[in-house]
N, C-alpha and C positions, 0 to 999 in steps of 0.2 A: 276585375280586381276583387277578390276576395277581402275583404276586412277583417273576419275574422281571424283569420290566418296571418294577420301583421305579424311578424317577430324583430320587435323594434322598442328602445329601451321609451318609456314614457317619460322621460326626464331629462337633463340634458348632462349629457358626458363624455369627459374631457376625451379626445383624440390624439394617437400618435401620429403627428406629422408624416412622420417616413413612413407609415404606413399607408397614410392618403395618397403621396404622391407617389410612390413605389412603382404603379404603372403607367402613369401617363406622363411624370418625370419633372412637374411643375404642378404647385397647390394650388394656382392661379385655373387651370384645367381642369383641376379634377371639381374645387369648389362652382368655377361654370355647369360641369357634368351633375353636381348633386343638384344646384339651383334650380336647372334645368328639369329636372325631375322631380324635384321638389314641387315643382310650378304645375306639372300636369298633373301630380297626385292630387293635391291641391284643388283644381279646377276638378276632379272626377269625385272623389271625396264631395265637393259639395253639390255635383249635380244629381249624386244618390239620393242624398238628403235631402235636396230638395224632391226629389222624387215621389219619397219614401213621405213626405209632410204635406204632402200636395191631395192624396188621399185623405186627408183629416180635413182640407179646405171646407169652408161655410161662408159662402159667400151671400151678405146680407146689406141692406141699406145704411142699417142701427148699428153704429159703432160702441151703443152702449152693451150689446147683447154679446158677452164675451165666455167660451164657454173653454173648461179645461177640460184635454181628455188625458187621463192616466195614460194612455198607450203610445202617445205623442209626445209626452213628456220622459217617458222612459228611453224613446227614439233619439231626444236629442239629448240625454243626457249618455247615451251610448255615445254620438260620435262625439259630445264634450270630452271625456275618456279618453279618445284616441290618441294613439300618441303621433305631434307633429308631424305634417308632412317633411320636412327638413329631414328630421331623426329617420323616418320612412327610410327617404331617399338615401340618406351619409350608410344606414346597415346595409339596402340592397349594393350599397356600390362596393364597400368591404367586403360583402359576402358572394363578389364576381356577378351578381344579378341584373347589373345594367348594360347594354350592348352601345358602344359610342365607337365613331370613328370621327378623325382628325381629315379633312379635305386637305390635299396639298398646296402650300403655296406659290401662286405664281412669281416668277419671277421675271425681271423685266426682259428679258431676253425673248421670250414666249410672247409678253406683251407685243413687240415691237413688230 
């Protein structure tokens, strides 16, 4: 996943309903579909970060000896910035970017 390349509003904004559910026919669906994605943005979004801060790591005894680095500081105030994994999520699914399928339900018939 590229970050930089999010195109995603940093803020939160209002939504047309008929627009959410337009393809999958229930808001109940489509808000599973963003949640859903939202949730692995989410988890990847902070395993970068922690990736990316794990390089600054100083592992010491002395809890007193605490040291700032400008470079580490600017990293997280990068992803502070970023806008919501939610918001992430709610544009790629308006802008057709998420690929979801619906499993068919069984019915008792099939059951039996």
């Amino acid at each position: 996943m590229d970050i930089k390349k999010i195109n995603a509003p940093t803020n939160t904004v209002t939504r047309d309903l008929d627009k959410l559910d337009k393809d999958t026919g229930n808001i109940y669906q489509t808000v599973r579909i963003i949640a859903k994605r939202a949730n692995k943005l989410s988890v990847d979004i902070k395993q970068e970060l922690n990736r990316k801060l794990e390089e600054f790591a100083y592992y010491t005894d002395n809890l007193e000896e605490v040291f700032e680095n400008r470079e580490q500081i600017e990293i997280s105030k990068f992803y502070e910035r970023l806008p919501k994994p939610t918001l992430i999520a709610a544009q790629e699914f308006l802008d057709g970017k998420l690929h979801y399928e619906f499993k068919e339900e069984q019915t008792e018939e099939s059951e039996a």
